[in-house]
C-alpha positions, 0 to 999 in steps of 0.5 A, spaced: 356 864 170 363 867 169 364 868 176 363 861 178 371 859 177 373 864 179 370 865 187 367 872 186 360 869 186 361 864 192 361 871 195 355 874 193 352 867 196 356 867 201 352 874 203 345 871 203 347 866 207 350 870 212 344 874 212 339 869 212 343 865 218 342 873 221 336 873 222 335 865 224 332 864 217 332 857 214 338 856 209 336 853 203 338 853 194 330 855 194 331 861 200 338 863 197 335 864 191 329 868 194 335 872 198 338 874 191 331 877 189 330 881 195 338 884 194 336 885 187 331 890 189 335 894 194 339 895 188 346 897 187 351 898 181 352 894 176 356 890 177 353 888 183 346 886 180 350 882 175 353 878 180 346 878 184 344 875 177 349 870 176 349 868 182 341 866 181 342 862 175 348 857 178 343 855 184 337 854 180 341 850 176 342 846 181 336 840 180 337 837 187 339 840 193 344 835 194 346 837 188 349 844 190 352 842 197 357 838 192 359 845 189 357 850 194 361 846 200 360 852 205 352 851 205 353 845 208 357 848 214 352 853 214 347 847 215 351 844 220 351 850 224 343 850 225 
């Protein structure tokens, strides 16, 4: 993911967790990714799905939940404050 270095797809994440915890959902890699998808319908620009697209393919790269925590600290925080 090209913008996995440099934070910008930590903002889209970032996104779909706030919506999720918005409306008191489950915040979870696998409800994320289906967070994406639905922002990915809505449409957008370009560069918006882009990122939408990217950011999907760094979580589903995760093979264990734990596994993302490490390199997504903020979704623990956001667990924490459930």
């Amino acid at each position: 993911m090209s913008n996995h270095h440099d934070g910008k797809g930590h903002v889209i994440i970032g996104e779909a967790a706030l919506s999720l915890a918005l409306g008191e959902k489950e915040i979870s890699v696998q409800s994320l990714i289906a967070e994406l998808g639905s922002m990915a319908q809505a449409g957008g620009s370009d560069n918006r799905l882009t990122e939408i697209s990217e950011a999907r393919c760094l979580l589903k790269s995760f093979h264990e939940p734990d596994q993302a925590v490490r390199y997504l600290p903020y979704l623990q925080t956001s667990a924490d404050l459930n």
